[in-house]
N, C-alpha and C positions, 0 to 999 in steps of 0.2 A: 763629643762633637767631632763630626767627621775633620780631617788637615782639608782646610781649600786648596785651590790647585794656585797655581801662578803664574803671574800677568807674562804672556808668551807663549804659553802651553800649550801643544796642539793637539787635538783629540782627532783620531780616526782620518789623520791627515786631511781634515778640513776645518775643523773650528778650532782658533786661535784666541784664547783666552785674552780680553783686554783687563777687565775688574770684577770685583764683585757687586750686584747692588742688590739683592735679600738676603737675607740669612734664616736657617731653621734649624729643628734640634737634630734631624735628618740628612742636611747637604745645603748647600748653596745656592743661588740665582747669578750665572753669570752673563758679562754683556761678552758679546764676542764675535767675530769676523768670521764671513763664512769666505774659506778662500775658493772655494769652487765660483762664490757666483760674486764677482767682483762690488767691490760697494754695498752688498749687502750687510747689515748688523743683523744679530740675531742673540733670544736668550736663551739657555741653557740651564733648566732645573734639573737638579741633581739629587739622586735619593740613594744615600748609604745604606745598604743591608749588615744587618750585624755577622758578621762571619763566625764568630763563633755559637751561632744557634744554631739549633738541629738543623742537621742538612734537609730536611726533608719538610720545613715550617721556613726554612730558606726558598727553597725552593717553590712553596706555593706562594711567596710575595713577590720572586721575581718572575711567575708565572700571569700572577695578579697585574704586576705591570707592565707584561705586555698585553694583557689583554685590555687596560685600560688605554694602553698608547695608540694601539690601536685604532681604536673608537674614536678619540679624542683627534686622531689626523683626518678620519672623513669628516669632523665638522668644520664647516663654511659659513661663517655670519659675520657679516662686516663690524657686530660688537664685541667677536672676541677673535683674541692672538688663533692665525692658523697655527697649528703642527705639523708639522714638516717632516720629522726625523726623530727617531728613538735607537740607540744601541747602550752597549753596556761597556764599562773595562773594569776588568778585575770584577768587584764586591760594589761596583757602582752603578747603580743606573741611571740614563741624563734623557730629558723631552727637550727636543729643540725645538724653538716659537718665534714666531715675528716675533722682534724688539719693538715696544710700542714706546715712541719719544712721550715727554710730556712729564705734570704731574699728577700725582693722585689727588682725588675731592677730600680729602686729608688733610692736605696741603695747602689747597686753596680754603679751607675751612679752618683750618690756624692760622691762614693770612688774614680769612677776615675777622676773627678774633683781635688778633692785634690792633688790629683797627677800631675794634670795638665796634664792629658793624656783625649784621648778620649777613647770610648768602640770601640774595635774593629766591623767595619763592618761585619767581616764574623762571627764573635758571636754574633752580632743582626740580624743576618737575620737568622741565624739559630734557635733565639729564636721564629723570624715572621714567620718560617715555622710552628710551633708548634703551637701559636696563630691562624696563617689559621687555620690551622684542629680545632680548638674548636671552632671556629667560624662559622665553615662552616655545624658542625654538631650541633650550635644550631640554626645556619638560616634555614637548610632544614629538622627542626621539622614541624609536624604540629598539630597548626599553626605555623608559625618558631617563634623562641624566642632571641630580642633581649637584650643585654647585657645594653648599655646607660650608659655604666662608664667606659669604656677603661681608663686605666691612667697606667703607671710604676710604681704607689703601688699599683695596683690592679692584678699586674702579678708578681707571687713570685718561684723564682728557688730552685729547691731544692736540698740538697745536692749528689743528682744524676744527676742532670742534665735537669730534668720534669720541664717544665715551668706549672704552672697553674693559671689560670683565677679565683680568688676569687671573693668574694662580689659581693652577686648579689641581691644589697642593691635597685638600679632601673629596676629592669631586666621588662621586659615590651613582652606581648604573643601579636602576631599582629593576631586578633581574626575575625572574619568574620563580615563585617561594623565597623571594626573599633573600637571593643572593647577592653579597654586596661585594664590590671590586671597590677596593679603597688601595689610594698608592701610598698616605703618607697616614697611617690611624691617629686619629684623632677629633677633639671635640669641636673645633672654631674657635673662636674671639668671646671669649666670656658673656660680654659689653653685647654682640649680637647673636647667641647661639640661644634656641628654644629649650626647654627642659627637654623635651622628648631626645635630644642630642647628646646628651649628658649621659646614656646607656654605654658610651662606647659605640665601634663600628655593627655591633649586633643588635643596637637598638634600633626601633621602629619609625623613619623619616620616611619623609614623604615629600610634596612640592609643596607642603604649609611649610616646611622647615627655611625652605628659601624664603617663601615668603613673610616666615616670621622676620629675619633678618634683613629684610629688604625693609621693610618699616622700621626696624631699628637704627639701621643706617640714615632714615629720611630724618626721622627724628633729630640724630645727631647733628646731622647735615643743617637743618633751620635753627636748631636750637643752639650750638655752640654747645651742648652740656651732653654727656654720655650719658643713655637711659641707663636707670637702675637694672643690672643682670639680672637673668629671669629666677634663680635660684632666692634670692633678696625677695624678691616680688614674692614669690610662693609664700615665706612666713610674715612677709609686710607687705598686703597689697596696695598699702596706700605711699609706698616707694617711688611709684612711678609718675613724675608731677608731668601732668598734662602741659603737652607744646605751648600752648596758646599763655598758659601763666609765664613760659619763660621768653616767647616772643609773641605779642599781640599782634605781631601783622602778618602772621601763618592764618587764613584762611579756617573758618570755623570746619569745612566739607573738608581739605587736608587733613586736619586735626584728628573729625571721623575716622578716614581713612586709616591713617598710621595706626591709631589705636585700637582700631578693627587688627589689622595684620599685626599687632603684636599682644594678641590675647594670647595668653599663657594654655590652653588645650585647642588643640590643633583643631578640632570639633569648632572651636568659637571663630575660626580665621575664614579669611576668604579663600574657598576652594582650587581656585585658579589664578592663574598671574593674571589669566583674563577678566577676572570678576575683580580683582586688586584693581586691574588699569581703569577698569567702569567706575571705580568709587572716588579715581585722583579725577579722571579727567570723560566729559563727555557724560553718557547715559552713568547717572548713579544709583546705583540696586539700593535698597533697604538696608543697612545697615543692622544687622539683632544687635541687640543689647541684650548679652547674656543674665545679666542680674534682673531685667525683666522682661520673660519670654511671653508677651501677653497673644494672644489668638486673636486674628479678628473673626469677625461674624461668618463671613466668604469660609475661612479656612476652618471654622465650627460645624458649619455647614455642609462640608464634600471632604471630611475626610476620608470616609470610602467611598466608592462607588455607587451602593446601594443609600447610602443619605444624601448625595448627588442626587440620586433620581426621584428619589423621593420630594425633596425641596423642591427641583427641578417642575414637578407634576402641581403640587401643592401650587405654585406662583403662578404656574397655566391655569389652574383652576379656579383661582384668584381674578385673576386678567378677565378669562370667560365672563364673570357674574360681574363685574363693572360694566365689559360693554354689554351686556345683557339690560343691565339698570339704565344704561345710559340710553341707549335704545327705548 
């Protein structure tokens, strides 16, 4: 565990260390004063590279991390912390970000525990509208970029009302064959991460993987109760107890929803944050139910082309001879 630095510390003769407020196995999260631009706060994540590994496997992670700092500064979306600044001292590298006041849906969802209440439906989905769009604008980057840490500390309200999307401590660029830019390797939050996650940084993710976890977070969020990890689910798939048994006033179409995006093979989920937002709210698609893929008649019918046109001919020729008769 990297030494954190200390409350006064000034980095690069501008950012003056106040406290800590994360911590990982990798560096710290600090809050800190920008003295260039008066009154500003700002936070400071920190990523230790092990100095005694190869120079040369050194060298392609703090290469990795600029090229992820990079990227990460041209994005602009009012749900997530801008990036402002990236350098290095010594064996450390630091992303500096809006400081976002507030607390996490974490936080407010152990409040209303205590209370023995749940968070109202219409105030989590109104947070999930918000999550789509920052989701949706950093899958249709290119190359699109995913997040791989969805959780309810990692989404923090702020005293206006802005949900934002922090840490982007796994964030992971889906690069052409399959190259991946990771700053800190690892798997996510147990409680939200997909199997497919669980490969390590060289396994195969995708924007299901967000969106497996973005249903897990909803989950927990209505329910008060942590879904069963997906790793559980694979040899107990009856682990996973349906929302609506732990709170009756989550909406039967929510219900769908979540448990659509947290099907265990990426295959069963919804393709797009776009097609996820269609099933909480507005136009809702068809939901499959993997365990029974029935066909209808339409889709029996036009599987190819040529059985298209054949059906197609047949029901014209049908047509004809009624109004033939009826004449």
């Amino acid at each position: 565990m990297p030494i954190p630095l200390k409350a006064g510390e000034v980095l690069r003769g501008r950012y003056r260390i106040r406290r800590i407020i994360g911590q990982g196995g990798m560096g710290s999260i600090y809050l800190a004063d920008d003295l260039r631009l008066e009154g500003r706060q700002c936070a400071l994540k920190e990523v230790e590279h092990d100095a005694s590994a190869d120079p040369e496997l050194l060298q392609e992670n703090r290469d990795q991390f600029l090229r992820e700092a990079t990227v990460l500064a041209r994005l602009d979306h009012p749900n997530l912390p801008k990036v402002s600044d990236y350098f290095s001292v010594s064996s450390r590298d630091y992303l500096i970000m809006d400081f976002v006041p507030g607390k996490d849906l974490r936080t407010h969802m152990i409040e209303a525990r205590q209370e023995e209440k749940f968070l109202p439906e219409k105030e989590v989905l109104k947070w999930a509208v918000q999550l789509c769009d920052a989701l949706s604008y950093l899958h249709n980057q290119s190359p699109p970029i995913l997040h791989r840490d969805i959780k309810p500390s990692n989404l923090k309200l702020t005293p206006s009302g802005l949900l934002k999307l922090v840490d982007f401590g796994l964030v992971k660029m889906l690069a052409p064959g399959e190259v991946t830019i990771t700053v800190i390797q690892g798997q996510g939050t147990a409680l939200y991460t997909p199997l497919e996650q669980y490969g390590g940084d060289g396994a195969h993710t995708d924007v299901r993987s967000d969106i497996y976890a973005f249903g897990s977070t909803l989950y927990h969020l209505l329910t008060n109760t942590p879904p069963a990890d997906a790793r559980e689910r694979f040899l107990d798939p009856t682990s996973l107890i349906p929302p609506r048994q732990i709170n009756a006033n989550i909406s039967a179409l929510t219900e769908r929803a979540i448990l659509w995006a947290m099907q265990l093979h990426p295959d069963n989920r919804p393709s797009s944050i776009d097609n996820f937002r269609k099933s909480l709210f507005g136009e809702r698609p068809t939901i499959p139910n993997p365990a029974m893929r029935k066909e209808t008649i339409w889709q029996l019918t036009t599987q190819t082309p040529e059985r298209a046109l054949w059906w197609t001919s047949v029901s014209l020729m049908a047509l004809s001879l009624i109004l033939t008769l009826v004449r």
